[in-house]
N, CA, C and O of each residue as an XYZ file, in Angstrom:
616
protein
N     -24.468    -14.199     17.323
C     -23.911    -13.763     16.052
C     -23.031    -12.532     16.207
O     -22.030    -12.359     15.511
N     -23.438    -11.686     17.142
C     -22.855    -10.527     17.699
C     -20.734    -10.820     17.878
O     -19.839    -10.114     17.413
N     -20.658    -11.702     18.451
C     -19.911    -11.906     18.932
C     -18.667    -12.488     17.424
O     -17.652    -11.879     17.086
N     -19.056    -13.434     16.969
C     -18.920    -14.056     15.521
C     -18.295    -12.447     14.831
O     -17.110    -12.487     14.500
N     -18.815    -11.489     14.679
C     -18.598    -10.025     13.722
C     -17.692     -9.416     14.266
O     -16.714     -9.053     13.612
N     -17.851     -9.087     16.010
C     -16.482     -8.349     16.753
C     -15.191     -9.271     16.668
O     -14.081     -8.765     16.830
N     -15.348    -10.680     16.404
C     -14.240    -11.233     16.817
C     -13.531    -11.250     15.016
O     -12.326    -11.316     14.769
N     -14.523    -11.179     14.081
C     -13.690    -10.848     12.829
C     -13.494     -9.795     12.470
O     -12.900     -9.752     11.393
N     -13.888     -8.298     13.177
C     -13.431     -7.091     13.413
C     -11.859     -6.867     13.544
O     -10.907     -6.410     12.912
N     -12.270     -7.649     15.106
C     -10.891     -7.735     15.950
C      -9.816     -7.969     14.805
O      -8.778     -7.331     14.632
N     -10.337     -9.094     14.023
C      -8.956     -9.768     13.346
C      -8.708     -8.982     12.443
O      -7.590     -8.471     12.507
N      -9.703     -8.523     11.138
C      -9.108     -7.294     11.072
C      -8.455     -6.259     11.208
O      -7.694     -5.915     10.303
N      -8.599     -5.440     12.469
C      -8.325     -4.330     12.680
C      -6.640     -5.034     13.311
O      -5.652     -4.311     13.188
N      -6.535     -5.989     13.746
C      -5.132     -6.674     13.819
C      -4.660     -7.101     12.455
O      -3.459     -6.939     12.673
N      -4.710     -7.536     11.178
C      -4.152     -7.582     10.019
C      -3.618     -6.042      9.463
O      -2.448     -5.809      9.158
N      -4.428     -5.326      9.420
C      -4.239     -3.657      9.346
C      -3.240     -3.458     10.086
O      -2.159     -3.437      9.498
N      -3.233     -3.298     11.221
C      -2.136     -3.116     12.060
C      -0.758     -3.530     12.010
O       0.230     -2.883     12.357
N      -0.836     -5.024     11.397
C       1.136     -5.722     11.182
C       1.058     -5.023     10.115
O       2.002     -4.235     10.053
N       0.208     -4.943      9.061
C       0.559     -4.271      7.683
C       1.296     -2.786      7.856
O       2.162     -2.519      7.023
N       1.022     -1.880      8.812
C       1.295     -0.790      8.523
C       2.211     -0.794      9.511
O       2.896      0.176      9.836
N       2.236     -1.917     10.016
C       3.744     -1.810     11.305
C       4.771     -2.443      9.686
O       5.525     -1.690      9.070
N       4.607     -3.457      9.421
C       5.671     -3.787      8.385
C       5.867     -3.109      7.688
O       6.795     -3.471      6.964
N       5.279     -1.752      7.335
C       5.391     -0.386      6.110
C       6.604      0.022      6.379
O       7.636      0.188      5.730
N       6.115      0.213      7.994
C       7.346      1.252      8.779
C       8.369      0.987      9.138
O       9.116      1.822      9.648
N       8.851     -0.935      8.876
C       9.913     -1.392      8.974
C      10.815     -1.032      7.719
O      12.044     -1.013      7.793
N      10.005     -0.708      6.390
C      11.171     -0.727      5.347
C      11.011      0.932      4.853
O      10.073      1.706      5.043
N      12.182      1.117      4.218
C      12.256      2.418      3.913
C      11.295      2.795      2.473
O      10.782      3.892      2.249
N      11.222      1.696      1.677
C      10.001      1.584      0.224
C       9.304      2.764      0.522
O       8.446      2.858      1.400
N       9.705      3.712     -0.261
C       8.413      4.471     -0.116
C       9.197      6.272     -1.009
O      10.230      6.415     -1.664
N       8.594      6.851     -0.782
C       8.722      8.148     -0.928
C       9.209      9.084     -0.088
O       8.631      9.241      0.988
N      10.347      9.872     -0.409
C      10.829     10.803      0.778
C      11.653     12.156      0.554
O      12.592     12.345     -0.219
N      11.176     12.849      1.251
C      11.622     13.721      1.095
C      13.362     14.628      1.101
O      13.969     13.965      1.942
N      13.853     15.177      0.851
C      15.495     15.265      0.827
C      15.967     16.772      1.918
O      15.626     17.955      1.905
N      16.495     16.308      2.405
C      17.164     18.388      3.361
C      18.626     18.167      2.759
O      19.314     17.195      2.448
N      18.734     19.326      2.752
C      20.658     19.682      3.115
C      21.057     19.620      3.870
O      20.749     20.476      4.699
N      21.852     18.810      4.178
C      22.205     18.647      5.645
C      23.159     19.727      6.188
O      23.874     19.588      7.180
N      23.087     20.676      5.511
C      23.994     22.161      5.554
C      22.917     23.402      6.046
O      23.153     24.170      6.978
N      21.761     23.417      5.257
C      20.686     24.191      4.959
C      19.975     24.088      5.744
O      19.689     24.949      6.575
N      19.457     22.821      5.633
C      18.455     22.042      6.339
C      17.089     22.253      4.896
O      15.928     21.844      4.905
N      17.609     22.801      4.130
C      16.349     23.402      3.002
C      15.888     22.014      2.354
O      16.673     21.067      2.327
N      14.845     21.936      1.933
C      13.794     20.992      0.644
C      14.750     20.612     -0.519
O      14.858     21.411     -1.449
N      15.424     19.496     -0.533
C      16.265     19.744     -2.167
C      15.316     18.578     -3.080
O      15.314     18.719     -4.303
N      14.620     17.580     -2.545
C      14.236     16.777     -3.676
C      13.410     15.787     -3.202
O      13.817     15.439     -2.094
N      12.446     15.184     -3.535
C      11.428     13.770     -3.863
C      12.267     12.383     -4.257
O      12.079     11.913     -5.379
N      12.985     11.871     -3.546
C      13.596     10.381     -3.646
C      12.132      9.355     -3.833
O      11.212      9.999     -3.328
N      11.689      8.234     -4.282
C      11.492      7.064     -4.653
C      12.036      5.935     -4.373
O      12.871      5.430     -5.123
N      11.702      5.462     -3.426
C      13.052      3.647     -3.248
C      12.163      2.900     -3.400
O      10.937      2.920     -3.285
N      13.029      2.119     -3.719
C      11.751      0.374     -4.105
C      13.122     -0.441     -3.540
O      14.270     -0.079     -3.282
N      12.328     -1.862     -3.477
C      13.350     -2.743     -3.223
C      13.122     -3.881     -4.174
O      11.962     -4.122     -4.508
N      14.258     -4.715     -4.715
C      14.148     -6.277     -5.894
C      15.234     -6.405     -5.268
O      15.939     -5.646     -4.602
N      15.288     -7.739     -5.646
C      15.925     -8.964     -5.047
C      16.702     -8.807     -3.757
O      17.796     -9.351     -3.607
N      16.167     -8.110     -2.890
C      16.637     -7.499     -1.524
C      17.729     -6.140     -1.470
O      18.357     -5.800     -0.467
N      17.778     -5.449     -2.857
C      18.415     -4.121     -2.502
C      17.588     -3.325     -2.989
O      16.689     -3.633     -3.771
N      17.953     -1.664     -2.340
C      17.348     -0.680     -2.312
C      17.558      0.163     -3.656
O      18.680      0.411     -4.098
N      16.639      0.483     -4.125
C      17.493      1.895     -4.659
C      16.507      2.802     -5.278
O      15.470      2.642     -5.923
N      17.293      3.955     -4.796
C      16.658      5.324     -4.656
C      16.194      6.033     -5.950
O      16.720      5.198     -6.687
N      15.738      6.739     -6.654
C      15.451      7.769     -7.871
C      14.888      8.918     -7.806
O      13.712      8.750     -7.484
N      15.142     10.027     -7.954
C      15.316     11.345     -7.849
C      13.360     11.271     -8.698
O      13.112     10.966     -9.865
N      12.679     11.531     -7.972
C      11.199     11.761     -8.706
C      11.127     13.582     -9.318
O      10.576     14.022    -10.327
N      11.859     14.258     -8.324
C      11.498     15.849     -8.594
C      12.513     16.565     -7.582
O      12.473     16.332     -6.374
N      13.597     17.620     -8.271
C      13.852     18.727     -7.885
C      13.752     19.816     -7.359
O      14.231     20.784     -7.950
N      13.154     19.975     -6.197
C      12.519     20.891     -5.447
C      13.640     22.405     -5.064
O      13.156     23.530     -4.937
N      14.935     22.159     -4.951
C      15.729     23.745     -4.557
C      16.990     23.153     -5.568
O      16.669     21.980     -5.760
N      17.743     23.309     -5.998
C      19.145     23.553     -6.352
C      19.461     24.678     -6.792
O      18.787     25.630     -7.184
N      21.171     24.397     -6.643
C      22.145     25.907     -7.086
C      21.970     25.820     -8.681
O      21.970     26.903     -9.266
N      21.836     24.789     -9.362
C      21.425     24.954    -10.738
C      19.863     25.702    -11.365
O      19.465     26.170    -12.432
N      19.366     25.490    -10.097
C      17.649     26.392    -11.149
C      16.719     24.892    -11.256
O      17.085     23.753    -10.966
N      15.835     25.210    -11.607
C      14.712     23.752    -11.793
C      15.584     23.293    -13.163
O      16.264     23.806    -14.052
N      15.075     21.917    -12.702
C      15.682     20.523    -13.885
C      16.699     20.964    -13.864
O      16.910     21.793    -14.749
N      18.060     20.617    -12.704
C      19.019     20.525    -13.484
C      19.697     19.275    -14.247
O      18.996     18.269    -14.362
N      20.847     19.257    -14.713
C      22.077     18.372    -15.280
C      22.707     17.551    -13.861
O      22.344     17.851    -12.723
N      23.446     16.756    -14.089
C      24.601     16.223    -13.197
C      25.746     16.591    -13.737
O      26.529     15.653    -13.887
N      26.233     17.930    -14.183
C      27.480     18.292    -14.988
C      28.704     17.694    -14.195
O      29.686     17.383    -14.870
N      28.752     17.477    -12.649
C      29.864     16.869    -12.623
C      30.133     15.570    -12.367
O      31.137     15.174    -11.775
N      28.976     14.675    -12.938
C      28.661     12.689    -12.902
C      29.880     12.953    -14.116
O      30.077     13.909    -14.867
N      30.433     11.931    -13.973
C      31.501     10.913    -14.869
C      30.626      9.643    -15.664
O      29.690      9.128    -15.053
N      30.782      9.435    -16.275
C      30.333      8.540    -17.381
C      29.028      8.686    -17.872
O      28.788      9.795    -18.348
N      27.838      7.603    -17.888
C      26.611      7.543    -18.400
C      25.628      8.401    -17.562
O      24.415      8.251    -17.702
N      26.243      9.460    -16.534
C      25.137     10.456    -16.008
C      25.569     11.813    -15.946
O      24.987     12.828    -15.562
N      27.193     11.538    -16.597
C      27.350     13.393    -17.242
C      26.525     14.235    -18.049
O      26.419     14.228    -19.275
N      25.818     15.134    -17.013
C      25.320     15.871    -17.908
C      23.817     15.074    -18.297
O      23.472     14.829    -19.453
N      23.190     14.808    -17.332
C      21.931     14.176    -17.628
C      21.096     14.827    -16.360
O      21.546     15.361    -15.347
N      19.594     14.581    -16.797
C      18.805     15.352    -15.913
C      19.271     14.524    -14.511
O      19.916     13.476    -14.520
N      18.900     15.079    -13.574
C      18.752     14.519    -11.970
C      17.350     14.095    -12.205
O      17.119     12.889    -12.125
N      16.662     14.672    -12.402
C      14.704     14.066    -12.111
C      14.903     12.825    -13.071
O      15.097     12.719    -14.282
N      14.767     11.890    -11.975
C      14.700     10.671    -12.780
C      15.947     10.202    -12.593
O      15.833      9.200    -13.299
N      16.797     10.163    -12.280
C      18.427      9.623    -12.326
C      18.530      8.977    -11.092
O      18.578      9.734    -10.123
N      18.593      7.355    -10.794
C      18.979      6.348     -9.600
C      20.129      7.139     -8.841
O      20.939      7.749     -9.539
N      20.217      7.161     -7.879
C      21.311      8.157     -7.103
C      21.345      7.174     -5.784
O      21.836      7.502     -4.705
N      20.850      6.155     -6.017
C      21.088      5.043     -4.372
C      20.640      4.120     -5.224
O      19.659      4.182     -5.965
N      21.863      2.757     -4.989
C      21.690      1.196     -5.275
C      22.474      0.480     -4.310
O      23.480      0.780     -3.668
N      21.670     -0.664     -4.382
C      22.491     -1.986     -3.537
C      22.844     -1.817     -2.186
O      23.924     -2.130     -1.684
N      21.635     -1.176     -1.485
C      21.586     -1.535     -0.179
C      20.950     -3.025      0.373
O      20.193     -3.692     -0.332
N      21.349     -3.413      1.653
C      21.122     -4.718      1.979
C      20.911     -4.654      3.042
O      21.580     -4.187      3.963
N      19.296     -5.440      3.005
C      19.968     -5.348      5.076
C      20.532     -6.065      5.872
O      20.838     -7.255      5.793
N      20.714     -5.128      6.875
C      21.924     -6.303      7.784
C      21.696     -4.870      9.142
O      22.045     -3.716      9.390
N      20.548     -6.440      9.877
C      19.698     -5.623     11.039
C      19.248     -4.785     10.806
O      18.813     -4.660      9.661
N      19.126     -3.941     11.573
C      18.181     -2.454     12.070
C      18.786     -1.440     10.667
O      18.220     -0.357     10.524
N      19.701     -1.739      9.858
C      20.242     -1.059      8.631
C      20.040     -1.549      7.517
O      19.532     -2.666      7.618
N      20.234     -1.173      6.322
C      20.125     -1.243      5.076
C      21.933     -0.831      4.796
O      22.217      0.364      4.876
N      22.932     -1.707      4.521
C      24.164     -1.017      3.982
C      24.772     -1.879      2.802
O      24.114     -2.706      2.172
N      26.261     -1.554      2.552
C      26.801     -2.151      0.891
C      26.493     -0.786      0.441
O      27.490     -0.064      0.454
N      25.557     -0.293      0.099
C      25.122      0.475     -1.048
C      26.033      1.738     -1.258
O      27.109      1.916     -0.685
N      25.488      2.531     -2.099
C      26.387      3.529     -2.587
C      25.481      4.393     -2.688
O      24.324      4.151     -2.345
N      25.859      5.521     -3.166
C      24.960      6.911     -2.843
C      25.571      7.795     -3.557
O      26.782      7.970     -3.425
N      24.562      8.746     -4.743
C      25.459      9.834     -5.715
C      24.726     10.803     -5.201
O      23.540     11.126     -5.139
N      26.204     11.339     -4.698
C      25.085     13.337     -4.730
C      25.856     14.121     -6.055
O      27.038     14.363     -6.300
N      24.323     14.442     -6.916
C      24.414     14.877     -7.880
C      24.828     16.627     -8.377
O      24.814     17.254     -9.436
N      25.242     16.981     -6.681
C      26.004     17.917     -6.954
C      27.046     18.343     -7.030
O      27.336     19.497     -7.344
N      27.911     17.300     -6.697
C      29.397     17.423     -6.676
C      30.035     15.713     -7.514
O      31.123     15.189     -7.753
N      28.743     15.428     -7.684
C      29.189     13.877     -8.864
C      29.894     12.752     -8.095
O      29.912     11.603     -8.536
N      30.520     13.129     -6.846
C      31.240     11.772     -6.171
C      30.067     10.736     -5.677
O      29.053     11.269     -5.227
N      30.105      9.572     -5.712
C      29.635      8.441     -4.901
C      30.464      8.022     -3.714
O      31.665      8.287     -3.661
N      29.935      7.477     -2.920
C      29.683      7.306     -1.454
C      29.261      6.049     -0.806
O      28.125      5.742     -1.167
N      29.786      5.219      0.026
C      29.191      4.165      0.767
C      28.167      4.491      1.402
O      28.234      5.479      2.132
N      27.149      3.872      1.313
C      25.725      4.519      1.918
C      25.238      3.495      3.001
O      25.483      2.293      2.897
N      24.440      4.111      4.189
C      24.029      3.052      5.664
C      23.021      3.843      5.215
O      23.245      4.752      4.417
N      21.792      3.571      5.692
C      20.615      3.697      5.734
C      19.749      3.378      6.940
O      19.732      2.197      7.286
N      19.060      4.210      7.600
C      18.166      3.910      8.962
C      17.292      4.362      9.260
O      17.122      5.581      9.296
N      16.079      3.105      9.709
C      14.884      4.185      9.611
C      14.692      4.468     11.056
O      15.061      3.670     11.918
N      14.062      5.710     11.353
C      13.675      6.213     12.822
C      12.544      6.625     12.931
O      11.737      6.616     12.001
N      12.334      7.002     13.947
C      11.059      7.509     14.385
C      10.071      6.420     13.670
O       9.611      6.974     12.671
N       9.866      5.883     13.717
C       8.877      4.424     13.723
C       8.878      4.256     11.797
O       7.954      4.187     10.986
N       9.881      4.246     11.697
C       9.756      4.197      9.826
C       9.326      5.696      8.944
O       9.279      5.790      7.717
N       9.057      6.732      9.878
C       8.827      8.511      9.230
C      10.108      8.986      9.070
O      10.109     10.096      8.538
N      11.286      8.519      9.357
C      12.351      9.639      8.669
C      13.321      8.039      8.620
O      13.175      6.903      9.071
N      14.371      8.798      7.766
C      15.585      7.956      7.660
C      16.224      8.784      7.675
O      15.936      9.904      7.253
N      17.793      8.274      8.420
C      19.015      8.360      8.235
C      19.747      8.154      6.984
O      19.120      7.182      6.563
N      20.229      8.283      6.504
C      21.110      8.657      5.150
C      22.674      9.071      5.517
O      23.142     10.187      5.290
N      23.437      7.911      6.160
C      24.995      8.910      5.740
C      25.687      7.946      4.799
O      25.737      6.729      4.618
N      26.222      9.102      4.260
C      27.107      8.900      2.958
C      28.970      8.817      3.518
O      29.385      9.282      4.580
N      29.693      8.207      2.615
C      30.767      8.024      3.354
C      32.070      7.254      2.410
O      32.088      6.234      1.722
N      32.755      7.932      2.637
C      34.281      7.985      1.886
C      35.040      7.027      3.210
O      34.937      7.443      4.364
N      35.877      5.582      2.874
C      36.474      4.769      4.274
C      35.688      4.568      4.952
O      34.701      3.883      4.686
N      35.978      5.256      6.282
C      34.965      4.401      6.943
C      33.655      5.209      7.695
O      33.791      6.424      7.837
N      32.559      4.656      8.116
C      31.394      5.247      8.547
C      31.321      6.672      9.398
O      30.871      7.792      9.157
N      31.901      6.137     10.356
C      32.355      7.584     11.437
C      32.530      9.115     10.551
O      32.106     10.203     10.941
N      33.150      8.890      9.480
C      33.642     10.205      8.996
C      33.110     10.435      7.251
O      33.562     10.106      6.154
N      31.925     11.175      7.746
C      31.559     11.345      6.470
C      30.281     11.882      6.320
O      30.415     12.587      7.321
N      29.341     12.115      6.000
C      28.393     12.724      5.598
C      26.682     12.491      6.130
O      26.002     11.672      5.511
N      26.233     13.062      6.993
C      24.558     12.313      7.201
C      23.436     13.483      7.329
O      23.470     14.502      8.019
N      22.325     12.962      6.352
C      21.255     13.582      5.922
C      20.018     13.006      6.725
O      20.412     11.960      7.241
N      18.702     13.232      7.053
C      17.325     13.048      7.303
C      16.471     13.113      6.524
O      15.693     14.061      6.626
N      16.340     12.424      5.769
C      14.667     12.601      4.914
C      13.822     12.196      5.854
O      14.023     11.468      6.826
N      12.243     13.067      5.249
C      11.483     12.668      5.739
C      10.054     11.641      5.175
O       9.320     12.256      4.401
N       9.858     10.987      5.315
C       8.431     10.077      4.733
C       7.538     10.873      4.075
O       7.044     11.810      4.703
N       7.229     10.685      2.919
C       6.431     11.366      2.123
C       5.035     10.534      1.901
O       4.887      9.541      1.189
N       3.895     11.309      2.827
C       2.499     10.846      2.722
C       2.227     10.452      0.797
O       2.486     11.208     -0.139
N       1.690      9.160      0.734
C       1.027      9.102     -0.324
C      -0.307      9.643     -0.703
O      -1.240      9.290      0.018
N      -0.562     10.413     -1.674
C      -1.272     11.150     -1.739
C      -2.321     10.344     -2.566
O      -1.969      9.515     -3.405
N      -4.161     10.740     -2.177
C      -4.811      9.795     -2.560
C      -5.337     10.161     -4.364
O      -5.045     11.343     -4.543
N      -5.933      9.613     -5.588
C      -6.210     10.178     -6.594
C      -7.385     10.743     -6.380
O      -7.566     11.591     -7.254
N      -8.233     10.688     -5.674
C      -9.424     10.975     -5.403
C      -9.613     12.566     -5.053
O     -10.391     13.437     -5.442
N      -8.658     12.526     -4.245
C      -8.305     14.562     -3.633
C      -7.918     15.624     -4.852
O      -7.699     16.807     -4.593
């Protein structure tokens, strides 16, 4: 019978294992934001994925030149002047291989959007983030880092 329990252990502790290897294949999750100037804390991103694209939402404001909660005073249309906490700032990524791209990307401090690539590293704990005006080579790249889910119990 001994044997019968280790061998559905085993299988276990192997189901656990693809699960949290497949975590670390997608970016879904919570993460943290730097300046890629600073290197400072600017914000709590959120991505989920439907019908195979990504997209990002600003959960919390951690540093800006505006002060806590700011505006997007310089978004153009339906996000002039609306909070950032809470405001989609990454849609319609796709993957295509080892990337997530298509998508677009708002930094809500200067209001322009951006062609966005997306990549995860270090075994699914940080992503790549560059943003980009033409073409890829020339343009903008950030590191978030994976944000532990925190349990309700603690």
């Amino acid at each position: 019978m001994s044997w019968i329990i280790r061998g559905l252990l085993l299988v276990i502790c192997g189901i656990a294992l693809l699960m949290t290897a497949a975590e670390s294949d997608s970016p879904v999750g919570k993460w943290k934001t730097f300046d890629d100037k600073t290197g400072r804390a600017k914000s709590i991103v959120q991505i989920t994925e439907e019908n195979g694209e990504l997209t990002g939402k600003v959960l919390e404001v951690l540093e800006s030149p505006e002060g806590p909660h700011p505006l997007c005073r310089p978004c153009e249309g339906e996000r002039k002047d609306q909070p950032v906490e809470g405001m989609t700032i990454l849609w319609g990524a796709k993957k295509n291989g080892a990337s997530w791209e298509d998508g677009e990307i708002l930094d809500p401090e200067n209001g322009k959007i951006y062609h966005a690539i997306i990549t995860l590293l270090t075994g699914g704990q940080k992503l790549q983030v560059r943003g980009y005006i033409g073409i890829p080579a020339i343009g903008r790249r950030q590191i978030w880092q994976r944000q532990e889910e925190q349990s309700s119990d603690q």
